[in-house]
VEXMI-207047 format. One record per residue (C-alpha): residue number from 1; residue in one letter; x, y, z. Coordinates in steps of 0.02 Angstrom, whole numbers, plus 50000, padded with zeros to 5 digits. Example, Ala and Ser with C-alpha at 12.3 -4.5 7.8 and 13.67 -1.06 7.14 Angstrom:
REM VEXMI-207047
{site 1 A {50615 49775 50390}}
{site 2 S {50684 49947 50357}}
REM end
This chain:
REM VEXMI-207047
{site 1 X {50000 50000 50000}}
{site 2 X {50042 50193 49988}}
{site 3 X {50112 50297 50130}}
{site 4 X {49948 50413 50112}}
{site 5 X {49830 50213 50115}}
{site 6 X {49929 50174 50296}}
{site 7 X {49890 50348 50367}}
{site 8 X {49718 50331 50316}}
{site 9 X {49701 50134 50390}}
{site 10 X {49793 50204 50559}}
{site 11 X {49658 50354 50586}}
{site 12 X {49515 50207 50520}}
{site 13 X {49581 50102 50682}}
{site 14 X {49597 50248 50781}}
{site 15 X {49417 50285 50742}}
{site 16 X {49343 50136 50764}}
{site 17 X {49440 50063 50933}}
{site 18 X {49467 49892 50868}}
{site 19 X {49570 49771 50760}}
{site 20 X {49493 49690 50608}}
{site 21 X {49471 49512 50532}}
{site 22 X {49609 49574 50420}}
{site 23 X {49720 49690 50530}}
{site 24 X {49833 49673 50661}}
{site 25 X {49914 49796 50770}}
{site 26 X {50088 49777 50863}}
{site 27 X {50179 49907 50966}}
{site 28 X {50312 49890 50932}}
{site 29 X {50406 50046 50992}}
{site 30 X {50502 49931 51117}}
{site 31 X {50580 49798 51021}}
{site 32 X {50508 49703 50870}}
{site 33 X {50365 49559 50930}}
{site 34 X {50457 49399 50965}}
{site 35 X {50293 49294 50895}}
{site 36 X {50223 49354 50760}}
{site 37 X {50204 49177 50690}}
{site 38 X {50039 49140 50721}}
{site 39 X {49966 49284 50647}}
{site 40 X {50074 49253 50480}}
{site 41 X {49992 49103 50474}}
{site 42 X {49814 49147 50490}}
{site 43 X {49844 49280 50368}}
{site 44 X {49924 49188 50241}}
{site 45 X {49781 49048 50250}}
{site 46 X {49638 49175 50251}}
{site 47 X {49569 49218 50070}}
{site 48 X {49632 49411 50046}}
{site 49 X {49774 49405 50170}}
{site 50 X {49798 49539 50280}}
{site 51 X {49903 49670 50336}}
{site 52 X {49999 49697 50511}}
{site 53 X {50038 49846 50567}}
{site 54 X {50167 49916 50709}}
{site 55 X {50160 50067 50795}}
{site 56 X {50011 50061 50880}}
{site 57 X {49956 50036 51067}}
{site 58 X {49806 49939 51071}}
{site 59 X {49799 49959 51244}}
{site 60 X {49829 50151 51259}}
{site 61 X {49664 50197 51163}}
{site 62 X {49754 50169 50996}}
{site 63 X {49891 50295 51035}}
{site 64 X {50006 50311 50894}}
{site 65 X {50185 50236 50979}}
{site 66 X {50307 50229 50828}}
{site 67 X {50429 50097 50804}}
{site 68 X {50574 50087 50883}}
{site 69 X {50675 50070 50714}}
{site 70 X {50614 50026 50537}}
{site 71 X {50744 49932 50459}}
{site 72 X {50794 49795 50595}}
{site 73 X {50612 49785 50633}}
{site 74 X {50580 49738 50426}}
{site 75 X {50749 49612 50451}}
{site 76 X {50656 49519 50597}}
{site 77 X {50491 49531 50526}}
{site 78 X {50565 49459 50371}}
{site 79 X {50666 49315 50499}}
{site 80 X {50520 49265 50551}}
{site 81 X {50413 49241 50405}}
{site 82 X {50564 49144 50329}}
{site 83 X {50523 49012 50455}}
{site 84 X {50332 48997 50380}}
{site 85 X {50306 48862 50249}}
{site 86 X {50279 48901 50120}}
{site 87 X {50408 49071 50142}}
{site 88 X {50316 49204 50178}}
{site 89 X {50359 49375 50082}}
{site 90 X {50279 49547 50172}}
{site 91 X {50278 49676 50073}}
{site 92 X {50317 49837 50199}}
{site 93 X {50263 50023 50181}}
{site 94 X {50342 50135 50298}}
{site 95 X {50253 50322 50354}}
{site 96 X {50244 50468 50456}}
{site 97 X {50118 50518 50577}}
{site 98 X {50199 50688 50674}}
{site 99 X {50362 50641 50724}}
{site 100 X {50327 50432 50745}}
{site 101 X {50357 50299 50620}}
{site 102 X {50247 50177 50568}}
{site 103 X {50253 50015 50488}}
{site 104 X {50143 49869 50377}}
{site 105 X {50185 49717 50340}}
{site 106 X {50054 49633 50180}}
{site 107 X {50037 49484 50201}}
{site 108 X {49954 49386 50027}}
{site 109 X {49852 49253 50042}}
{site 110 X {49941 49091 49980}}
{site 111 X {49893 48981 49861}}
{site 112 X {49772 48844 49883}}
{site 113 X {49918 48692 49852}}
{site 114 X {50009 48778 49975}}
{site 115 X {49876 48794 50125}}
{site 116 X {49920 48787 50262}}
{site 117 X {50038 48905 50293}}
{site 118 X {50144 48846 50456}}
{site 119 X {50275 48897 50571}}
{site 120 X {50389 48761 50550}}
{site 121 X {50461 48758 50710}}
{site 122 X {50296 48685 50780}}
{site 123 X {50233 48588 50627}}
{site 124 X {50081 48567 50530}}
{site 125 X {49971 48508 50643}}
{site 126 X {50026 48627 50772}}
{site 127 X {50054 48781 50689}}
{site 128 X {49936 48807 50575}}
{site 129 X {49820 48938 50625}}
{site 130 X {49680 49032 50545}}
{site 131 X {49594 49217 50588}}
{site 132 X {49427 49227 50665}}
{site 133 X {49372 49413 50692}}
{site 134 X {49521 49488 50765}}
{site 135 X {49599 49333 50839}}
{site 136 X {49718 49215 50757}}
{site 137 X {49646 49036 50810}}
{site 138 X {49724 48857 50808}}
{site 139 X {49654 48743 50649}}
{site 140 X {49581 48605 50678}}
{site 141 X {49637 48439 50622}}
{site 142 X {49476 48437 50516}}
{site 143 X {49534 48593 50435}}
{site 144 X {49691 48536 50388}}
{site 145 X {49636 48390 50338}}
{site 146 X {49532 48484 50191}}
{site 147 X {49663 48565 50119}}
{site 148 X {49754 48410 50112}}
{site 149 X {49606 48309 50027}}
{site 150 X {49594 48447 49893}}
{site 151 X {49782 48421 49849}}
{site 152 X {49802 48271 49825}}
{site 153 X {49622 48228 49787}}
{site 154 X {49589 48118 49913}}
{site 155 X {49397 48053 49863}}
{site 156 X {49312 48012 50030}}
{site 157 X {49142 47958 49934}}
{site 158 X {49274 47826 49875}}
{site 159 X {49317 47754 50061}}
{site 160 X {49253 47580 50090}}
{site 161 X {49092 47593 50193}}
{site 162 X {49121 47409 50286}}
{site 163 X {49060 47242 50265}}
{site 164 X {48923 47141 50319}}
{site 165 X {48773 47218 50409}}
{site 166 X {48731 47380 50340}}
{site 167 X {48794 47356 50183}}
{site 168 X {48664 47266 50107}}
{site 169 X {48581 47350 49958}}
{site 170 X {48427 47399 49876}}
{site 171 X {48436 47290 49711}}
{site 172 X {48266 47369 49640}}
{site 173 X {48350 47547 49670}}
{site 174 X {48530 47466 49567}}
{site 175 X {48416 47393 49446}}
{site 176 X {48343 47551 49401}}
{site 177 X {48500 47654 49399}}
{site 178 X {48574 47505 49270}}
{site 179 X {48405 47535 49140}}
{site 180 X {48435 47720 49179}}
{site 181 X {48617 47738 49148}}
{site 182 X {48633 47618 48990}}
{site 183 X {48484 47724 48911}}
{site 184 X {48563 47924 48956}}
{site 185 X {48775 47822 48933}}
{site 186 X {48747 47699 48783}}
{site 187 X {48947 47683 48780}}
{site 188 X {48921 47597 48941}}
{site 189 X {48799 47447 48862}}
{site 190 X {48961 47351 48825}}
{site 191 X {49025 47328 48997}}
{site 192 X {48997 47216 49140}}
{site 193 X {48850 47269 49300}}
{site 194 X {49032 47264 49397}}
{site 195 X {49121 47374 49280}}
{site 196 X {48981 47513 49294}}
{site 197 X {48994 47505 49480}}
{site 198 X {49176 47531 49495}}
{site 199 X {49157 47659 49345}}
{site 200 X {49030 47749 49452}}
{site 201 X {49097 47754 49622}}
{site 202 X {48974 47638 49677}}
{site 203 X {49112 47474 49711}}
{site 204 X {49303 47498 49715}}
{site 205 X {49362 47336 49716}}
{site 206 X {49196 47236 49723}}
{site 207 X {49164 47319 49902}}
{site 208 X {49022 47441 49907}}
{site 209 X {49105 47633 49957}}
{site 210 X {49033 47785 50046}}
{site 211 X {48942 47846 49881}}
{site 212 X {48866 47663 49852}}
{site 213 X {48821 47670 50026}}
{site 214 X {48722 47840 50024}}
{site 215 X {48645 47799 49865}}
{site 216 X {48583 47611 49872}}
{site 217 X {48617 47551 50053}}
{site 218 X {48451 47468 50107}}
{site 219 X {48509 47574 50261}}
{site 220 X {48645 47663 50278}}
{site 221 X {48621 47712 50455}}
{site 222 X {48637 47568 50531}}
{site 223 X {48826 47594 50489}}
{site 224 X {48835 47765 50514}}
{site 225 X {48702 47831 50624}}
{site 226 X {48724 48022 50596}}
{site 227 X {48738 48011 50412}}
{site 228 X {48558 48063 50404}}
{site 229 X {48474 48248 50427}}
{site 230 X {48411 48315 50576}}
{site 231 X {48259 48435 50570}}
{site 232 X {48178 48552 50713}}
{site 233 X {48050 48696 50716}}
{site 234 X {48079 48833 50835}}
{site 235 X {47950 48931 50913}}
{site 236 X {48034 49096 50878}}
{site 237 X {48182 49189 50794}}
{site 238 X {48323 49100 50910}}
{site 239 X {48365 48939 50992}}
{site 240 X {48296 48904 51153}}
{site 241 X {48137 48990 51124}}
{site 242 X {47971 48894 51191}}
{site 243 X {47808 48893 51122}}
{site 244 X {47655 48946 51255}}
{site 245 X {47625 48777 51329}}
{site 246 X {47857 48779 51331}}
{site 247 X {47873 48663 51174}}
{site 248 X {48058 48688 51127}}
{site 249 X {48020 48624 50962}}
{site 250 X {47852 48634 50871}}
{site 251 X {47931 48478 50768}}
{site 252 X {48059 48378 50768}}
{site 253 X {48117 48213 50643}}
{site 254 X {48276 48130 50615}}
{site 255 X {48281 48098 50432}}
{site 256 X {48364 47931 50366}}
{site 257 X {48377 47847 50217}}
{site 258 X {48485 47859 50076}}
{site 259 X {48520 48022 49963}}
{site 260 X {48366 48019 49871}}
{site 261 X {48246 47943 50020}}
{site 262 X {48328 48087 50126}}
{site 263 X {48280 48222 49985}}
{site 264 X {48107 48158 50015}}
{site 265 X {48080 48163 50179}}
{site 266 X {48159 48337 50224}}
{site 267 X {48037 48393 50099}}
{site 268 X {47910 48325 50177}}
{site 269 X {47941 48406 50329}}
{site 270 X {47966 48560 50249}}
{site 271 X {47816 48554 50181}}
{site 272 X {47722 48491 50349}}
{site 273 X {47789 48636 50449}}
{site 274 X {47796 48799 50311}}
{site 275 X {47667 48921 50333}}
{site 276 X {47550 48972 50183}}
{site 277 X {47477 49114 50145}}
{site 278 X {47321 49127 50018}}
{site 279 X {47293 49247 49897}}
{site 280 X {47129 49293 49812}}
{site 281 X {47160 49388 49629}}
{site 282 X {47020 49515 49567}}
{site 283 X {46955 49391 49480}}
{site 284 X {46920 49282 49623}}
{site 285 X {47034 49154 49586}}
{site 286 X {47123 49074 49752}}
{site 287 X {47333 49056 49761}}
{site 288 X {47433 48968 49920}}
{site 289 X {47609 49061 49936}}
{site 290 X {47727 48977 50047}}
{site 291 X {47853 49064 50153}}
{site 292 X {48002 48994 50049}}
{site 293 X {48003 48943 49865}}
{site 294 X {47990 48776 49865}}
{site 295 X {48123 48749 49722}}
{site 296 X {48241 48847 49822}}
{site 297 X {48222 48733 49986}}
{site 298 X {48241 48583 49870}}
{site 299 X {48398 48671 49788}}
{site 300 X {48477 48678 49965}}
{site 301 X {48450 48513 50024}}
{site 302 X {48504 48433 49892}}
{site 303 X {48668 48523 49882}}
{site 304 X {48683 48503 50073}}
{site 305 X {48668 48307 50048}}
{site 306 X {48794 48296 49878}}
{site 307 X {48922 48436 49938}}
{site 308 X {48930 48388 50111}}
{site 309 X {49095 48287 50174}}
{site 310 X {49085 48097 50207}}
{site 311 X {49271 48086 50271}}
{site 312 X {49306 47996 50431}}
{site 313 X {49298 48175 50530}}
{site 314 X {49117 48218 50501}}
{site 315 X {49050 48051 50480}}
{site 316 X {48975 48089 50677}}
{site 317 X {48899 48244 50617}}
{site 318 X {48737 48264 50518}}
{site 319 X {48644 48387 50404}}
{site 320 X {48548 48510 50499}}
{site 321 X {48389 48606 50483}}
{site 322 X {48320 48728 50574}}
{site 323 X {48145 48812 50544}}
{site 324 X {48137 48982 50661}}
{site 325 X {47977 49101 50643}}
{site 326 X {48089 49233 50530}}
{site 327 X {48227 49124 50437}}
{site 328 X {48245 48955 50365}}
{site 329 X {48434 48879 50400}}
{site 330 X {48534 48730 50315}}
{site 331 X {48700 48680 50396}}
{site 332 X {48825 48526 50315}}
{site 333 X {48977 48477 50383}}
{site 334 X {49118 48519 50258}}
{site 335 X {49147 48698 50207}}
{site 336 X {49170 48757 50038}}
{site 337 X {49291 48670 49950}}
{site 338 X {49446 48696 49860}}
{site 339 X {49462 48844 49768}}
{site 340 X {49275 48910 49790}}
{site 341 X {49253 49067 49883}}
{site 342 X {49085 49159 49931}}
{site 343 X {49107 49279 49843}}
{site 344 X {49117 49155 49680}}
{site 345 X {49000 49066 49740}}
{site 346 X {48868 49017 49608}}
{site 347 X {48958 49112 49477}}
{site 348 X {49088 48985 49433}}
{site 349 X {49123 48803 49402}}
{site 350 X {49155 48743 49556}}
{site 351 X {49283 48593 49619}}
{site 352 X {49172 48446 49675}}
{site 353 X {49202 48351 49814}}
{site 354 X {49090 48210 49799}}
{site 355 X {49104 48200 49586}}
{site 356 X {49032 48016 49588}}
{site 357 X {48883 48056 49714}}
{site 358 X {48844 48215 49599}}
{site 359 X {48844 48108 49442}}
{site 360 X {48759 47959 49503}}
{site 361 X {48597 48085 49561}}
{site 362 X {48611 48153 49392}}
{site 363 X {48555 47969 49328}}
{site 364 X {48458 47959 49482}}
{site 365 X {48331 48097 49511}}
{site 366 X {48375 48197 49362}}
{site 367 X {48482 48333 49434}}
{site 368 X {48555 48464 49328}}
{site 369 X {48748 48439 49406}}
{site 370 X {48782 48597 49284}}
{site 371 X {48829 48716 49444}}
{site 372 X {48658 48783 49438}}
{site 373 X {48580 48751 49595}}
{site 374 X {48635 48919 49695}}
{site 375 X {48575 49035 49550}}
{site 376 X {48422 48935 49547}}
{site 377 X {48401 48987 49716}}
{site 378 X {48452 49160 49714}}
{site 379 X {48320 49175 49542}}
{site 380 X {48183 49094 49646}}
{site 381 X {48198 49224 49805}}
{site 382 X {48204 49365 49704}}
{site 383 X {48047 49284 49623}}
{site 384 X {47953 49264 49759}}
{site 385 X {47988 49455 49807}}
{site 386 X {48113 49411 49971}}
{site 387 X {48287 49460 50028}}
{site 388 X {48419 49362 49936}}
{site 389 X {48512 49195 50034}}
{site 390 X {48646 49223 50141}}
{site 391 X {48803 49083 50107}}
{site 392 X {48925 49062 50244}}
{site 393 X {49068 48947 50267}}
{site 394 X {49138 48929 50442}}
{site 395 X {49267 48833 50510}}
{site 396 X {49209 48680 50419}}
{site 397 X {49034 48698 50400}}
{site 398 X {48918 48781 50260}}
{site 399 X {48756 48873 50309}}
{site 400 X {48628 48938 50192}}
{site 401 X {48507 49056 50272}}
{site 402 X {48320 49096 50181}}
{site 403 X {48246 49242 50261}}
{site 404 X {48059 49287 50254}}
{site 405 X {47936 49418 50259}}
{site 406 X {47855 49354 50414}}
{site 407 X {47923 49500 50539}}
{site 408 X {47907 49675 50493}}
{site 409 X {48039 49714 50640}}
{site 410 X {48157 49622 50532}}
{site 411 X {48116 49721 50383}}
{site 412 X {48106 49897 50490}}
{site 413 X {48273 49844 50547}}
{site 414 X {48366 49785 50394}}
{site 415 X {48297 49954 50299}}
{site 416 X {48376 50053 50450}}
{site 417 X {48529 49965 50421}}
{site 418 X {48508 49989 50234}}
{site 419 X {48511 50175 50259}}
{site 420 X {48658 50167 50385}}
{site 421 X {48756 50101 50278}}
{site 422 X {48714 50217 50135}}
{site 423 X {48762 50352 50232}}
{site 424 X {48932 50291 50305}}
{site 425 X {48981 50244 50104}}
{site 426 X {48970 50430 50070}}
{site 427 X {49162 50414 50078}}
{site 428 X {49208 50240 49999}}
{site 429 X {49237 50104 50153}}
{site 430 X {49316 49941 50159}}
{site 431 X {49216 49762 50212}}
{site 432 X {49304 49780 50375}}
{site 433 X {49259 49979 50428}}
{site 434 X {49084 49894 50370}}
{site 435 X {49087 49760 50490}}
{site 436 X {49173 49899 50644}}
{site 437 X {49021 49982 50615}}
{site 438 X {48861 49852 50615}}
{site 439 X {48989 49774 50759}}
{site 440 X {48960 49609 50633}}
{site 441 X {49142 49488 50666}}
{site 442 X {49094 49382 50498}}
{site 443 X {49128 49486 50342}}
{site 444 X {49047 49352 50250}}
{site 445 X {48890 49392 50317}}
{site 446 X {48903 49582 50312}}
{site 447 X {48945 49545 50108}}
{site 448 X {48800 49426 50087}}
{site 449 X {48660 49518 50208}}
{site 450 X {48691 49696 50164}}
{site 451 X {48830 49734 50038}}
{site 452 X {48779 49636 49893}}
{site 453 X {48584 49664 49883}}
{site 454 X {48630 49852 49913}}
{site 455 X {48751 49802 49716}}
{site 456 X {48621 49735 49642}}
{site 457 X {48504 49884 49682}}
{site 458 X {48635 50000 49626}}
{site 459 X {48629 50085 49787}}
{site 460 X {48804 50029 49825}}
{site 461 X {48956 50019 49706}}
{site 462 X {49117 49925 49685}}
{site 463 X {49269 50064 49674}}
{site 464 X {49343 49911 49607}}
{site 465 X {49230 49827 49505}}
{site 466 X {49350 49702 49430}}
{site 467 X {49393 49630 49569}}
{site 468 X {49274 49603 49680}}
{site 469 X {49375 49501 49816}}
{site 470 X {49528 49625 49812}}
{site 471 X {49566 49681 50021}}
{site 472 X {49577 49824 49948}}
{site 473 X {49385 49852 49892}}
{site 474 X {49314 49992 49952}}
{site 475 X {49096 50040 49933}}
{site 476 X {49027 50185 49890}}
{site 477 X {48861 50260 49903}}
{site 478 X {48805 50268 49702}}
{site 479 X {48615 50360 49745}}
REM end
């Protein structure tokens, strides 16, 4: 960054009293910091990087301290992030505030084949760390354990799902996936029943897999228990509300089954439990609206039961739904994965985790598998006149959130923020003087609550526009 961009972050910080998701202040006006691995980590693994910053005293109201000299503090900086693998490279900007010095350190985000970023003198496994709000946190082995799946494209929908009880299929579901698949592949009609299973994920060496399993298992839960969905209505806007008579749940099913049977039944429940509204046109003719789009809830759970991650670490975990008075929420274990970002999300091909799964329900059920499921849903919201979704990945799990128009609160409120917003943008902001001043820690929220829909209004513009992720975006008010 420019001399006149550091000034300007420093009195940002100084306004707003805190650190960010993608800043972090040192003093350093004693002595450069003796550990500044951790946060060269997090940084490097987070998707934009970030940017550290020295001369500052958190702790004395954001009192501009000054280094105590540039250069040898660069030369240790630099010592340090020589000990990150991959090397880390900071590019420094030095500046004067008064008579004090102050220094940043960039730090890019590294590539995907070279996540995590660790301080070698502690190891993967135990330095590896990633940045949640302003805090640099430990990964977890799960999280790791993604990158390294993604490199070396480690299939868990491959893994053998066991043998003997449990395993036993549905032949009248394999039967029909053989007429299916010979009819919609006819280059297939020339091989064995055992070559199109291993072809299609289904057997890998005559043993059924984790795909097989989901797909045609008589019952797959009896082998893995929380492989299945697990569905509750709350009496309210939050967990732990209670009905009048002090019903946590107005309903609640576990949902088993395989892929498909699972699609069904969440449905189902959906159905059961969403409120309807009826219409009558001028002409006296009677229409039910539901609270969601149907499509769009059928759209989620199907991508929450092919995208989801059947490795070893979330086999104990299932999908979740939760059905509160003013949103409808879908959670999957497994975040997004590989190179597939939020802010991409829906707007490029993505990498697949579970290819086989995806291709068998093409054969299946007749889904599209063309990357077309979270426009669908974004087309049907707007459709049915209500907010757009909100897409978060966090620390290894993916939430979609519907909103509805049941509480005008909601709506009073999210137009209040609206015009908050509006206002601050008068002078073009970043994501992160956004999120200082909703007091919002997950950007990815503020970006898919607030900043895009205010885009795609034309209320709020990119100064950027080409590059939408850039850490250096910046909003302004266009109306």
């Amino acid at each position: 960054m420019l001399s006149e961009e550091l000034i300007k972050l420093i009195h940002d910080i100084q306004d707003m009293k805190c650190e960010m998701q993608s800043v972090e202040l040192k003093k350093a006006n004693g002595g450069a910091p003796h550990r500044l691995y951790d946060t060269l980590s997090a940084f490097s693994n987070q998707s934009g990087g970030g940017t550290i910053v020295f001369g500052v005293d958190e702790e004395n109201n954001y009192e501009i301290c000054g280094v105590y000299d540039p250069q040898d503090l660069q030369v240790k900086v630099t010592a340090q992030a020589n000990q990150m693998h991959p090397v880390v490279r900071p590019l420094f900007t030095i500046a004067k505030i008064g008579d004090k010095t102050i220094v940043s350190a960039e730090i890019a985000e590294c590539d995907i084949f070279d996540k995590p970023c660790y301080y070698t003198g502690a190891g993967k496994l135990r330095g590896s760390y990633i940045r949640v709000g302003e805090a640099d946190m430990p990964m977890t082995d799960y999280e790791i354990y993604s990158y390294e799946a993604f490199k070396r494209k480690i299939n868990d929908e491959l893994r053998i799902a066991g043998d003997g009880i449990g395993t036993t299929i549905n032949n009248n579901e394999l039967n029909l996936f053989f007429a299916k698949i010979k009819v919609k592949k006819p280059n297939l009609n020339t091989l064995s029943d055992e070559d199109i299973l291993t072809l299609s994920g289904i057997h890998s060496d005559s043993k059924l897999t984790m795909a097989g399993l989901m797909l045609f298992g008589a019952y797959p839960q009896a082998l893995f228990p929380q492989l299945c969905i697990t569905a509750v209505v709350i009496p309210g806007n939050e967990m732990g509300a209670t009905s009048d008579d002090n019903a946590r749940f107005i309903d609640n099913k576990r949902i088993e089954g395989t892929i498909p049977q699972m699609l069904d039944g969440a449905i189902s429940f959906v159905h059961r439990n969403i409120r309807v509204k009826t219409i009558i046109d001028d002409n006296g003719r009677r229409a039910d609206i539901p609270e969601y789009p149907i499509k769009a809830i059928r759209e989620l759970i199907l991508n929450a039961l092919i995208h989801r991650d059947y490795s070893i670490n979330t086999e104990g975990s299932p999908v979740r739904i939760l059905m509160f008075s003013n949103r409808f929420v879908i959670e999957n274990p497994g975040g997004l994965y590989g190179r597939l970002t939020i802010d991409n999300l829906g707007k490029v091909g993505a990498d697949t985790r579970n290819p086989y799964i995806a291709s068998a329900l093409e054969i299946m059920i007749d889904t599209e598998n063309r990357f077309s499921g979270i426009p669908t849903i974004r087309h049907e919201m707007e459709k049915a006149g209500l907010r757009p979704p909100i897409f978060e990945s966090i620390r290894g799990v993916f939430r979609a959130t519907l909103l509805n128009d049941e509480s005008d609160d909601d709506l009073k409120e999210d137009k209040d923020t609206d015009a908050k917003i509006l206002s601050f943008c008068k002078q073009p902001r970043s994501r992160e003087e956004l999120s200082g001043l909703l007091g919002l820690s997950s950007v990815s929220y503020l970006v898919g609550k607030y900043i895009t829909p205010l885009i795609e209004s034309g209320k709020l513009r990119m100064m950027i526009p080409d590059k939408p992720r850039s850490k250096k975006q910046r909003y302004k008010t266009a109306i």
